[in-house]
N, C-alpha and C positions, 0 to 999 in steps of 0.2 A: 742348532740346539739352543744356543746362547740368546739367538737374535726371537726367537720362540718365548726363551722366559720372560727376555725382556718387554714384549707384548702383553704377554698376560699379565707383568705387575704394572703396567700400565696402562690396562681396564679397570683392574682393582683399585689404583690410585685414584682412577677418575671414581669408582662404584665407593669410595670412600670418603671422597669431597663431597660427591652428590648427599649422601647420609648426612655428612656434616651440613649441609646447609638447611635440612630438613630437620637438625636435632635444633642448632642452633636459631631459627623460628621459632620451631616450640619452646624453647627456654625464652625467649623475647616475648611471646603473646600468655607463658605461665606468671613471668614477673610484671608484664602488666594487669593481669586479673587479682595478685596479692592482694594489692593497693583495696581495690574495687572490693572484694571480698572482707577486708579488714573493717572496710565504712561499713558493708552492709552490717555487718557484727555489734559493732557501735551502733550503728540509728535502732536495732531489732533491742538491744539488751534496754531501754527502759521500758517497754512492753510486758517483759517478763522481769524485770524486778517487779513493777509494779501489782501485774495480779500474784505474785509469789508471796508481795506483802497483804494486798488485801486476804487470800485465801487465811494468812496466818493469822490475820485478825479476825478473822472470821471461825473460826475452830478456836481461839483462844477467849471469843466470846459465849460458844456455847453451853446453855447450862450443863449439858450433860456430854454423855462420849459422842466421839465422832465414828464409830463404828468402824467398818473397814476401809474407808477414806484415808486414815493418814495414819503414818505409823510404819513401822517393817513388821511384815508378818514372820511371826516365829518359823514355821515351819510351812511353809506353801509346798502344794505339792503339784501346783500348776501354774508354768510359767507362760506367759507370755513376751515371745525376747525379739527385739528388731536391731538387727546386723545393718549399719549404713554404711558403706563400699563407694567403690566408683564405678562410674560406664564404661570407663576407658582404661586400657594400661600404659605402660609408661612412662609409671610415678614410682619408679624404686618399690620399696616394701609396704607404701602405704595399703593395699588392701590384707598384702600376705600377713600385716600383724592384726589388724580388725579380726580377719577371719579366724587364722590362728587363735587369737583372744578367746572369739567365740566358740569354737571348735574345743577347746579348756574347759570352759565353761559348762557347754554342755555334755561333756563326760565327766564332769564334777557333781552334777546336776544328778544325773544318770544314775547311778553311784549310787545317789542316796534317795530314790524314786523318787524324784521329780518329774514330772512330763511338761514336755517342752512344746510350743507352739512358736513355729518360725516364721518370720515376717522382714523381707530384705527392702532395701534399696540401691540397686545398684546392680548392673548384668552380671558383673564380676563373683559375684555372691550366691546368685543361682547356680550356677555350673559348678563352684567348687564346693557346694552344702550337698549338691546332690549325687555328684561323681563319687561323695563318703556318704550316701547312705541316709541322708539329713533330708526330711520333707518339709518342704519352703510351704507355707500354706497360704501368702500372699508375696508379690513383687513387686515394687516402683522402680520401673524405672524410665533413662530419658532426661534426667534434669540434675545430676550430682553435681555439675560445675559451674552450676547458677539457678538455685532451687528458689521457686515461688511459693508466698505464702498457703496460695491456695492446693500447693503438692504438701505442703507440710497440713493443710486440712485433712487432705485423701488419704494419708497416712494416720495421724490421729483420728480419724474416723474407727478405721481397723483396730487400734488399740483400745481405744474407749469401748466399744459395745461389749465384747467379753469380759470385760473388768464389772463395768458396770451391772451387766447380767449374771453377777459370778461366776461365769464362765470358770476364769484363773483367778489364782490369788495375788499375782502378782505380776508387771510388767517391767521388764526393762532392755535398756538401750546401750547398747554397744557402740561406739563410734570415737572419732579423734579428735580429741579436744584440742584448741587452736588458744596454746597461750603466748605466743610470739611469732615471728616469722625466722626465728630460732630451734623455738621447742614445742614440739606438736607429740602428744600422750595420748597412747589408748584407755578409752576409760570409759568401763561400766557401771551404770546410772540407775537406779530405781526413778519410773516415774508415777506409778502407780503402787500403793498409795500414797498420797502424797508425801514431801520431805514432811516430817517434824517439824513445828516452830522453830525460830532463831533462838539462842541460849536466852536466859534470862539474865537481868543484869543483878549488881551486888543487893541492892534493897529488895529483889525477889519478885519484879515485876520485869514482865516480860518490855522490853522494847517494844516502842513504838513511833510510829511518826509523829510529826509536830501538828498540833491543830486536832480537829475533831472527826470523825469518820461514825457517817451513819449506814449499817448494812441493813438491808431490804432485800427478799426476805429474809425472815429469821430460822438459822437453824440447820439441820442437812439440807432444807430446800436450796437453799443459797450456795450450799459447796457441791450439791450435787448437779447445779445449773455452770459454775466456774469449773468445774473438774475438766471437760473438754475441754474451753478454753484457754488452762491451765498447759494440757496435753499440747494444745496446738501450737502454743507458743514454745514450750518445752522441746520439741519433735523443731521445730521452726530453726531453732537454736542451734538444735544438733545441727539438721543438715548446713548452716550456714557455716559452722565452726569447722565440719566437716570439708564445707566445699574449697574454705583457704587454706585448710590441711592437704588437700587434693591439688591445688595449685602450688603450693611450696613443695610438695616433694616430687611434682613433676618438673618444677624450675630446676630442683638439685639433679634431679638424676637426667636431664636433658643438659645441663650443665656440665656434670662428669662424661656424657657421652661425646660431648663435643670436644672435649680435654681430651678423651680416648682415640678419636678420629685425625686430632692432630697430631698425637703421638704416633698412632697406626702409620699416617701419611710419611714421617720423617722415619720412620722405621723401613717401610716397601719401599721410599727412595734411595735410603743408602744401598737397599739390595741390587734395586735394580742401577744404581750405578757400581754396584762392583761387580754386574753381572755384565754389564756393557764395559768396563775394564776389562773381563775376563775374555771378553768377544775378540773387543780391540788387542789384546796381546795375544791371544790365539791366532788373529789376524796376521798379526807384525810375525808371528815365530815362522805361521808359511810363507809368508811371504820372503822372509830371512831364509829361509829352508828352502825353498824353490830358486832363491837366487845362487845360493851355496851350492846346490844340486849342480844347476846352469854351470859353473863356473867350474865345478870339479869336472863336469863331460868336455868343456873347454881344455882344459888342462890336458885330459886324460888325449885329445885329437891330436893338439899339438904336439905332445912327445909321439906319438904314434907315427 
């Protein structure tokens, strides 16, 4: 019986090495993608400062309103919202709090008749919007852990057209923002319509850049020509902040599982040596007992 358990915690031992060596990969090729993820973030964010600042100088030179382009709309009563996730699991909790996020959101939403239009990236995201009852009305997915400018087009595509056809009144984005390789936030973003200008400063003019800036055309033609490009870049942003979000919390949690495996390991080995102690002195007692036996039918001959 002894010589049996000890068998089988040493398949487990081995079936638990093997894991370890599979966890502790993926925590080697998550902490190498951080890095890679952290530059793309960098080289992408003067891209979008910069049309974030043209757009603002360009509404802030209009003579008249900018209509439903920029602003928070008071009371929208049609949203369109995109949930960015991962393809893969894992990564600890990073989709379960996206989702969860959005899943808040839209019984908040709910609540107070809003209607929702869903639009994912990420496999992860389909199956759990729809297992609750949630109709996905587009998906991306295929590229959450190294997205291309031209996946963050195909996606602002889908958000631009109904905004711009008033379709909705409003769009927004759900995803995790990457402020460290520390601290990574879920955070829900209006991107449509646009932010607001930057504050104004103390003498009552708004900020602006140094030097001269001529816009061409004049008017909504001009913000309603930048508005997609604004989106793509926007949408561009997410998924890259998204995708070092997606590589840091599969680094931690492929990390803790490798701590868990080596624990696991010294934990089945003290068993199964005191399960081979228990072999071996069950051993020694018959063997002790068969000799004792022996030696008493000895005994017992000789006075006879």
């Amino acid at each position: 019986m002894a010589g049996g358990q000890e068998r089988v915690l040493r398949r487990r031992i081995r079936s638990v090495q093997a894991t370890k060596k599979i966890t502790r990969a993926m925590e080697l090729i998550a902490a190498s993608q951080i890095v890679r993820a952290q530059n793309r973030i960098a080289s992408a964010k003067p891209y979008q400062e910069g049309i974030a600042q043209v757009l603002a100088e360009a509404a802030r030179d209009l003579p008249g309103g900018t209509g439903r382009l920029i602003g928070v709309p008071e009371a929208p009563t049609s949203v369109l919202l995109l949930a960015v996730v991962a393809d893969r699991g894992l990564c600890g909790g990073y989709n379960a709090n996206v989702l969860r996020t959005t899943e808040r959101l839209l019984a908040a939403g709910t609540e107070r008749g809003v209607r929702y239009r869903l639009v994912t990236t990420g496999r992860k995201a389909v199956s759990y919007l729809r297992f609750r009852g949630h109709e996905v009305e587009s998906s991306f997915t295929g590229f959450s852990d190294r997205p291309a400018f031209t996946d963050a087009r195909e996606v602002a595509g889908v958000l631009c057209a109904p905004f711009l056809e008033e379709a909705v009144d409003q769009v927004m984005v759900v995803s995790t923002r990457f402020l460290s390789a520390g601290t990574q936030v879920v955070e829900t973003r209006q991107v449509l319509p646009l932010p607001v200008p930057g504050p104004e400063s103390s003498s009552g003019e708004a900020e602006r850049r140094a030097g001269y800036t001529e816009l061409e055309p004049d008017g909504p033609e001009l913000l309603a020509s930048l508005v997609p490009r604004y989106v793509e870049a926007a949408v561009f942003g997410a998924l890259l902040e998204a995708a070092a979000s997606e590589h840091t919390a599969r680094q931690r949690a492929m990390a803790a599982a490798t701590d868990n495996a080596d624990e696991l390991t010294k934990t089945l080995t003290r068993v199964m040596n005191r399960a081979r102690q228990d072999a071996i002195t069950t051993e020694i007692m018959e063997i002790v007992g068969g000799a004792e036996a022996l030696r008493q039918a000895e005994l017992s001959e000789h006075e006879d």
